[in-house]
LUMROBA-86950 format. One record per residue (C-alpha): residue number from 0; x, z, y; chain; residue in one letter. Coordinates in steps of 0.25 Angstrom, whole numbers. Layout:
// residues N
ATOM  NUM  X  Z  Y  A  A;
...
END
This chain:
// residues 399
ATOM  0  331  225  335  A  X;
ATOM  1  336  217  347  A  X;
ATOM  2  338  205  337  A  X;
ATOM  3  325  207  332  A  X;
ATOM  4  319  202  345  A  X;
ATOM  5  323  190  343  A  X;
ATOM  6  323  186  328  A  X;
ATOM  7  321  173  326  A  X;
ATOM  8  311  165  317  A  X;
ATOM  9  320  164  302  A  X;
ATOM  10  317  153  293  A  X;
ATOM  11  314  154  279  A  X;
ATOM  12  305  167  282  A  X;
ATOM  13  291  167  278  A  X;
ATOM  14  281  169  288  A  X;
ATOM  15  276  184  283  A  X;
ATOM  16  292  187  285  A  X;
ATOM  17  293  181  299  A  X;
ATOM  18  281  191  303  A  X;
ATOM  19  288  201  296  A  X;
ATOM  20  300  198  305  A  X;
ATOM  21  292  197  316  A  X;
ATOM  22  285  209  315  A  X;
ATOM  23  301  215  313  A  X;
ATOM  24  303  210  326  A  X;
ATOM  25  292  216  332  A  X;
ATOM  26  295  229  327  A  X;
ATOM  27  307  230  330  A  X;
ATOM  28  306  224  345  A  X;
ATOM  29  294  236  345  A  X;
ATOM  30  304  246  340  A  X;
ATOM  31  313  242  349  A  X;
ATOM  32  303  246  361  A  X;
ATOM  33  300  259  355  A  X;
ATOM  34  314  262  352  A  X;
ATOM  35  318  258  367  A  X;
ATOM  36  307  266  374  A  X;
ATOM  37  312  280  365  A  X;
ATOM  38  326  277  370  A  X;
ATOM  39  321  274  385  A  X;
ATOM  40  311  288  382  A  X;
ATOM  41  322  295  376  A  X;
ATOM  42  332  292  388  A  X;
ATOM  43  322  297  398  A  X;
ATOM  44  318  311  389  A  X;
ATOM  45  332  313  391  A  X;
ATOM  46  336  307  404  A  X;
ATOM  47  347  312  413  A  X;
ATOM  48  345  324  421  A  X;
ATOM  49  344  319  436  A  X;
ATOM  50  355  316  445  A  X;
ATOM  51  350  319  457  A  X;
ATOM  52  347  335  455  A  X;
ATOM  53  352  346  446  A  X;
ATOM  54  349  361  446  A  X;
ATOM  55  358  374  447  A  X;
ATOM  56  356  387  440  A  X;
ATOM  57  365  397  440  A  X;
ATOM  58  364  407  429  A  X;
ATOM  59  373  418  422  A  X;
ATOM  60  365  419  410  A  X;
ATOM  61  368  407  401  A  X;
ATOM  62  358  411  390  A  X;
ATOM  63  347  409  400  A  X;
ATOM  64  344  393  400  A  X;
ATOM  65  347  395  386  A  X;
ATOM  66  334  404  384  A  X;
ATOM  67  320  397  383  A  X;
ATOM  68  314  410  389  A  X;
ATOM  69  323  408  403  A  X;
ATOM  70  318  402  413  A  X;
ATOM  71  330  396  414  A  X;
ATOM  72  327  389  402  A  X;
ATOM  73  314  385  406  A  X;
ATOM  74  320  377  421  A  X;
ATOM  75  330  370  412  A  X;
ATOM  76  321  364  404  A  X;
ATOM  77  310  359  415  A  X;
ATOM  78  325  354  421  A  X;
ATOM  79  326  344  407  A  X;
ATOM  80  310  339  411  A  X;
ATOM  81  315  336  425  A  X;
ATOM  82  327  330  421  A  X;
ATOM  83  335  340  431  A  X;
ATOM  84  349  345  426  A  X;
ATOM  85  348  359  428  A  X;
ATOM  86  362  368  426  A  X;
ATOM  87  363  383  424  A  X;
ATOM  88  378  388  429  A  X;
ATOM  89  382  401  430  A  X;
ATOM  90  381  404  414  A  X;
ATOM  91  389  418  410  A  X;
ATOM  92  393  419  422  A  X;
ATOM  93  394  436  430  A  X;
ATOM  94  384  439  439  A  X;
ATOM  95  389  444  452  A  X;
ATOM  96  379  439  461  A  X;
ATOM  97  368  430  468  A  X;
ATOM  98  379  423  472  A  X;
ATOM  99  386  418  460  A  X;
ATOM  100  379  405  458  A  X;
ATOM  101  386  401  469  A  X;
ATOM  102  401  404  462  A  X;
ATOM  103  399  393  453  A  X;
ATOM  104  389  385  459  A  X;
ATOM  105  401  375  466  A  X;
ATOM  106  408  370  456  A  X;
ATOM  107  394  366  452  A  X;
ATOM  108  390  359  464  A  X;
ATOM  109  405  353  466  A  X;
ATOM  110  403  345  453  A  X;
ATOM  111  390  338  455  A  X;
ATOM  112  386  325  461  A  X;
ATOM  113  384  328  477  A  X;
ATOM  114  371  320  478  A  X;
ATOM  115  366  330  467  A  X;
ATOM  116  355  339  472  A  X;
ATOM  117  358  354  465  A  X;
ATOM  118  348  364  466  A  X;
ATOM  119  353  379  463  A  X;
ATOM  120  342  388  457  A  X;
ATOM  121  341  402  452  A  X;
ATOM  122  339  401  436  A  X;
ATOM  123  331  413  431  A  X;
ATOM  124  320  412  442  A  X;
ATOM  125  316  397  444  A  X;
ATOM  126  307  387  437  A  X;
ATOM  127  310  371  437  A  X;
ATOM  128  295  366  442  A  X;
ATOM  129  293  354  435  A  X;
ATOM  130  282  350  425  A  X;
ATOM  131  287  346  409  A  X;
ATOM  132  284  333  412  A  X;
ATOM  133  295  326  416  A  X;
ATOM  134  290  317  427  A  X;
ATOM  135  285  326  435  A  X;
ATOM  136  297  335  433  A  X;
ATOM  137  305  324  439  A  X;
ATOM  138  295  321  449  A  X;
ATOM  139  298  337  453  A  X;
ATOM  140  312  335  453  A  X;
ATOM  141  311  322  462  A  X;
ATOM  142  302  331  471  A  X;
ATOM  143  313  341  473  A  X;
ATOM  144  324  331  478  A  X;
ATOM  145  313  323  487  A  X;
ATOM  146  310  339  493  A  X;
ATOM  147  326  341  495  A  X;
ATOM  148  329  328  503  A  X;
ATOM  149  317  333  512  A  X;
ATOM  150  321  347  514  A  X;
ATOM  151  335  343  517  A  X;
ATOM  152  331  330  527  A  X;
ATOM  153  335  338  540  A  X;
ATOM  154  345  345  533  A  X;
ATOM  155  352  336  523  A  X;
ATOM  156  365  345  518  A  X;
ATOM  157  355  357  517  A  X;
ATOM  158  352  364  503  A  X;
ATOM  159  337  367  500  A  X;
ATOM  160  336  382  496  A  X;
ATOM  161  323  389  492  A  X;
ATOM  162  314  398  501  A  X;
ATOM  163  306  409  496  A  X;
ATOM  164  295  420  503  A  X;
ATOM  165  305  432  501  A  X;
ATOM  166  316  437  510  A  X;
ATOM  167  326  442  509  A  X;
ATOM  168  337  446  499  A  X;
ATOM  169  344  460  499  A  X;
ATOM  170  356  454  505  A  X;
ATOM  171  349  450  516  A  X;
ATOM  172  346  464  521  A  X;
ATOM  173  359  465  523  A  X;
ATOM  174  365  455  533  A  X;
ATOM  175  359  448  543  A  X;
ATOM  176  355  430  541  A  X;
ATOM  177  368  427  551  A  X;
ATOM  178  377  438  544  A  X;
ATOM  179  382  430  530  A  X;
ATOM  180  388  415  538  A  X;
ATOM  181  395  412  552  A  X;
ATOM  182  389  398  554  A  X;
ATOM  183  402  394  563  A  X;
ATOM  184  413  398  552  A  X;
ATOM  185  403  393  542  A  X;
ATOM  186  409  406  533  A  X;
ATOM  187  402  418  527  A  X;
ATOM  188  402  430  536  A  X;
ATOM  189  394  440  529  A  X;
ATOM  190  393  442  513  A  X;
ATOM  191  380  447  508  A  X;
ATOM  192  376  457  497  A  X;
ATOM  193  372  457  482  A  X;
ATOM  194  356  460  485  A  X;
ATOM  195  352  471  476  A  X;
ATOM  196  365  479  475  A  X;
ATOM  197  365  493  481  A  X;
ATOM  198  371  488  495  A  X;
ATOM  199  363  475  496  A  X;
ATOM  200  348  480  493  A  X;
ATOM  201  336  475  504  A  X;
ATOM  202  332  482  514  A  X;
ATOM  203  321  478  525  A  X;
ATOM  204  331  477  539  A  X;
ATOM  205  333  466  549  A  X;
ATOM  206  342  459  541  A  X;
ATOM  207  331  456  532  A  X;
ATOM  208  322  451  545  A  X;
ATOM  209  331  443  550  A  X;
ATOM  210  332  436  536  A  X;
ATOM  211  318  434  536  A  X;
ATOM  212  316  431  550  A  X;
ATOM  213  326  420  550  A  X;
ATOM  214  321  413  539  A  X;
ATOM  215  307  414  542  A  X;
ATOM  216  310  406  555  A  X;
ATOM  217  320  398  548  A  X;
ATOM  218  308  393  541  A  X;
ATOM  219  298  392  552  A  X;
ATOM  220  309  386  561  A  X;
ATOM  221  312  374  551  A  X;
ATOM  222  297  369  547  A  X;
ATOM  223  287  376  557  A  X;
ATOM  224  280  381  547  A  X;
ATOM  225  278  396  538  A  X;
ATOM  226  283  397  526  A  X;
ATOM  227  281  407  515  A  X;
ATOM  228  295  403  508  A  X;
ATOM  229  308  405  520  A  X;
ATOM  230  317  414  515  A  X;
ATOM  231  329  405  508  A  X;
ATOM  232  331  408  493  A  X;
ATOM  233  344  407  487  A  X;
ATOM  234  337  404  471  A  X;
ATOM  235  335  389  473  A  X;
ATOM  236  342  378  480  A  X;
ATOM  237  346  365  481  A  X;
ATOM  238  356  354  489  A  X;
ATOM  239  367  344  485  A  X;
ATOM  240  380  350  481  A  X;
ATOM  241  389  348  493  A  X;
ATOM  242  379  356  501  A  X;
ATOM  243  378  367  489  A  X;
ATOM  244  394  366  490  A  X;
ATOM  245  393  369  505  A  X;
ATOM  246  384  380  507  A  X;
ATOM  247  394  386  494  A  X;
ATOM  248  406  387  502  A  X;
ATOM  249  396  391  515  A  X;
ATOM  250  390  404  508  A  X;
ATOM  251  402  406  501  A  X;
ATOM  252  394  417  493  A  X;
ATOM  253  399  426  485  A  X;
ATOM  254  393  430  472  A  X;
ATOM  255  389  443  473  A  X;
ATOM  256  381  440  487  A  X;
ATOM  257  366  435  487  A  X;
ATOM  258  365  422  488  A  X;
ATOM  259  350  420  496  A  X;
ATOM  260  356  430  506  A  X;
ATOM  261  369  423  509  A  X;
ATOM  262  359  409  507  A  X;
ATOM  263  349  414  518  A  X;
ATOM  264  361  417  526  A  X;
ATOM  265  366  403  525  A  X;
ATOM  266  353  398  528  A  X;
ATOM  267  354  405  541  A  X;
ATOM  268  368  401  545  A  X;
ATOM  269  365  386  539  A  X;
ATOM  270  352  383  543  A  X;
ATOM  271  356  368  541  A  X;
ATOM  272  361  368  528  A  X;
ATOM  273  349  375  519  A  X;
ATOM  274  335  370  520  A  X;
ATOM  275  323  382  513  A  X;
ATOM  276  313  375  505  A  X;
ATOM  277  302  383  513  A  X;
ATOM  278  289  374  507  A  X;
ATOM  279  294  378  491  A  X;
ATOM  280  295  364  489  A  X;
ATOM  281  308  364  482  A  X;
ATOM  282  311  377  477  A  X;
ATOM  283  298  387  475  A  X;
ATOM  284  299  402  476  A  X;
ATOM  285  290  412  471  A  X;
ATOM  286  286  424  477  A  X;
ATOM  287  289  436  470  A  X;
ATOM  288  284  447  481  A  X;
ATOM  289  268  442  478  A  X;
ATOM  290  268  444  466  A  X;
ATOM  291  267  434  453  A  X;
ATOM  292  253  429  457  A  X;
ATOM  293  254  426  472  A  X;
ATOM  294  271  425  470  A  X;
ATOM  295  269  415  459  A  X;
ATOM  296  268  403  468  A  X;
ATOM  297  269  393  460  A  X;
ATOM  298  257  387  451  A  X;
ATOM  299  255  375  441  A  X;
ATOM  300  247  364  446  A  X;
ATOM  301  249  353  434  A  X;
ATOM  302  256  353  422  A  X;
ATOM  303  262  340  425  A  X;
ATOM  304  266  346  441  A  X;
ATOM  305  276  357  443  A  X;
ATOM  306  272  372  449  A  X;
ATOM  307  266  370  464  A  X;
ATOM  308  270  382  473  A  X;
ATOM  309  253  387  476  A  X;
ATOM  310  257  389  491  A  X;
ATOM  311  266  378  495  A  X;
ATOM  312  260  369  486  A  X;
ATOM  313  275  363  482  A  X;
ATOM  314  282  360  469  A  X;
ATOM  315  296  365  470  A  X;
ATOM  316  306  362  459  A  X;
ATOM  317  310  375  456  A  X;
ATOM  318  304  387  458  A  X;
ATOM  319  311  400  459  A  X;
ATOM  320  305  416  456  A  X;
ATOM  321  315  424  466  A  X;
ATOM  322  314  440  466  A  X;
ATOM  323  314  441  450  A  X;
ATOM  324  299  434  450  A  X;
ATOM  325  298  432  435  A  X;
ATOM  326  286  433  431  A  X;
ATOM  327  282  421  442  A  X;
ATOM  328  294  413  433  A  X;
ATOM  329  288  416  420  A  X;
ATOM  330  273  411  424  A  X;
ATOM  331  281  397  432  A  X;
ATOM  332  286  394  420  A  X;
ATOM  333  275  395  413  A  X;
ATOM  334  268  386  422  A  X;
ATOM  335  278  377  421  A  X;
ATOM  336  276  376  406  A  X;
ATOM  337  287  386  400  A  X;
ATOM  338  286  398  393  A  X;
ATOM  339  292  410  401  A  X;
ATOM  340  296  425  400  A  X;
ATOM  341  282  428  405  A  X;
ATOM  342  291  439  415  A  X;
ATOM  343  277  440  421  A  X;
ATOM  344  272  449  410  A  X;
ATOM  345  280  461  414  A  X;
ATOM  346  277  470  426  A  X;
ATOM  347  263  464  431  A  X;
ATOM  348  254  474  431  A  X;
ATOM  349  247  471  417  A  X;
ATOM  350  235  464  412  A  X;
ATOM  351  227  461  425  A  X;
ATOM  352  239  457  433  A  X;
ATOM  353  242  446  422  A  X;
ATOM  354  228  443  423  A  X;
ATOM  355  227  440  437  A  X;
ATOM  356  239  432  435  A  X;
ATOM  357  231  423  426  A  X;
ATOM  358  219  421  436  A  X;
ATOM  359  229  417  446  A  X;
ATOM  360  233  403  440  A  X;
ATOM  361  245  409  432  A  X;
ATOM  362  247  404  416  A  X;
ATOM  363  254  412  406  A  X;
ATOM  364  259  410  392  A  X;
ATOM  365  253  426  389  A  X;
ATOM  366  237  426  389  A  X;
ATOM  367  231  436  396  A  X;
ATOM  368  226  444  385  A  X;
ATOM  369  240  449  379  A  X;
ATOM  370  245  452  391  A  X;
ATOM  371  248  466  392  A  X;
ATOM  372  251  478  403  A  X;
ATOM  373  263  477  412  A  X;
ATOM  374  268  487  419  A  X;
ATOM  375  269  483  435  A  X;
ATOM  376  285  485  435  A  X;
ATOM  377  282  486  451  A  X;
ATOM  378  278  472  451  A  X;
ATOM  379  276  469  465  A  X;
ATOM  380  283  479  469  A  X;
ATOM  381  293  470  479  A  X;
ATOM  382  294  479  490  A  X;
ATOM  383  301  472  502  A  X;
ATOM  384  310  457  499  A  X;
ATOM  385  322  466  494  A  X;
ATOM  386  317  470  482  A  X;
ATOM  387  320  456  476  A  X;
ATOM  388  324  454  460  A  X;
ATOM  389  340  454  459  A  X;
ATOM  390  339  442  452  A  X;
ATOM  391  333  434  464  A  X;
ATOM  392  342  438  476  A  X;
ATOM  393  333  449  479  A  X;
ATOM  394  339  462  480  A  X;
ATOM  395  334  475  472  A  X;
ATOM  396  328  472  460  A  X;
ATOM  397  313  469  458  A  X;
ATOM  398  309  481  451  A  X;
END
């Protein structure tokens, strides 16, 4: 083809045949183009991951990103769109505790590229908010990393770590937010508890005030403003590995200990080295406690644009269901294009319940009309902040 850009005019053809060759050339130069626009489009369709961000998931069930129905599944593939890498650990592994993704999290960290940012994030409870089209995916991704350089201007060593509206875990009941770090020695002084065990369940005392108090002002203290989102949550995070590395050997965390406990307590002792992403604009919690219709908070605003938070009006990158929140999973993904477990099918009310869900700007896979009767399963039924999901940090299982 190359030579054929250049053939020459050959003696002893006739003019028809010199068209011919001509028109030969033409083709070929044509094909030539085509061929070199599918070889440039095939390189982007399958570009290299970016190198400037990957995403941590630790998970003991290997079968899960396997399974087209996980929501596991479902982040892994909206990672391919954004041309994230995104990397389950933690596969046929025991589980002793909140605390055992930070076992094998080191040898991770130790191996990458410090200039990498990695963000650590729960894997059966969070959705990657980005649209299918990869642009804007990327444009989401671009987003997030412009969000962390400006969250961490004043504090530039500091790990970004999610805020939610719920405090606090059952852990917290039991010590004090001075109790778990001496500051001077920089060591751990107290060890905390396995929420939801028999000798580490929630209930209301001054430990838990003194939680709440401390990051209510925390929060005010820093931006002046109020906040709806202040209490740190342990699901989502993100910073370079030398910093990850560093606060490993400081929480030296064992792994039957709850993390978000020994996390608020490290936020306490190390002001300076965690910044909270108050305003949602990173990493987006829902609100299990009001229920799936005001809990909900996220809503689709375009197909081309990913989920927008309906208070704070942000766009986080990942958004995260803490407390065992399900059915708010199911209908994100949903919105987010993919098909999901419909968890918000069970234990609704029924009918009516489904229906008002409908009116309030919620889409669903399932029309109305084969919906049928749920029993309540004490939907709603929260009690006080202890009464979390096991699976979200939160002490006694949601019944």
């Amino acid at each position: 083809l190359l030579v054929s850009f250049g053939l020459p005019h050959t003696p002893g053809k006739s003019s028809f045949e010199q068209q011919t060759s001509l028109g030969k050339m033409k083709f070929s130069a044509l094909a030539l183009q085509f061929g070199l626009l599918a070889v440039g489009c095939f390189f982007r369709s399958v570009e290299a991951v970016r190198d400037d961000v990957v995403i941590l998931m630790y998970e003991t069930d290997s079968n899960l990103e396997k399974d087209e129905s996980s929501p596991l599944y479902f982040f892994k593939q909206k990672g391919k769109v954004a041309n994230v890498q995104t990397t389950v650990f933690g596969g046929n592994l025991a589980y002793h505790g909140f605390g055992d993704k930070y076992q094998t999290l080191r040898p991770l960290l130790e191996l990458m590229d410090k200039e990498k940012l990695v963000i650590l994030a729960d894997a059966r409870d969070v959705a990657l908010n980005v649209p299918d089209n990869e642009a804007f995916a990327s444009l989401a991704v671009d987003n997030f990393m412009e969000t962390y350089k400006r969250l961490t201007k004043d504090s530039p060593n500091a790990i970004v770590m999610s805020a939610e509206a719920q405090c606090c875990v059952s852990a917290m009941a039991h010590a004090s937010p001075s109790e778990y770090f001496d500051p001077v020695l920089k060591k751990r002084a107290k060890r905390a508890c396995s929420s939801g065990h028999k000798d580490c369940l929630w209930y209301p005392n001054q430990y838990i005030e003194d939680w709440q108090v401390f990051m209510e002002d925390l929060s005010f203290n820093l931006t002046g403003e109020e906040y709806a989102d202040v209490y740190l949550n342990a699901g989502l995070m993100a910073g370079y590995p030398t910093e990850l590395i560093e606060m490993l050997d400081l929480i030296d965390i064992a792994p039957y200990e709850d993390d978000q406990a020994v996390l608020s307590g490290f936020l306490y002792s190390f002001p300076d080295k965690v910044v909270l992403d108050y305003k949602q604009e990173m990493f987006g919690n829902n609100q299990w406690p009001r229920g799936l219709v005001d809990g909900c908070v996220f809503e689709s605003q375009a197909p081309h644009l990913p989920l927008v938070h309906t208070e704070t009006a942000t766009e986080p990158l990942i958004i995260h269901t803490p407390g065992k929140f399900y059915e708010c999973l199911d209908v994100l993904i949903e919105e987010l294009g993919g098909t999901s477990q419909q968890r918000y099918l069970t234990g609704l009310g029924g009918r009516g319940f489904f229906e008002a869900l409908v009116s309030s700007g919620f889409g669903f896979d399932t029309p109305v009309a084969d919906v049928e009767t749920y029993q309540a399963d004490n939907y709603g039924n929260y009690g006080s902040y202890g009464n979390y999901g096991n699976y979200g940090n939160y002490g006694v299982q949601r019944q």
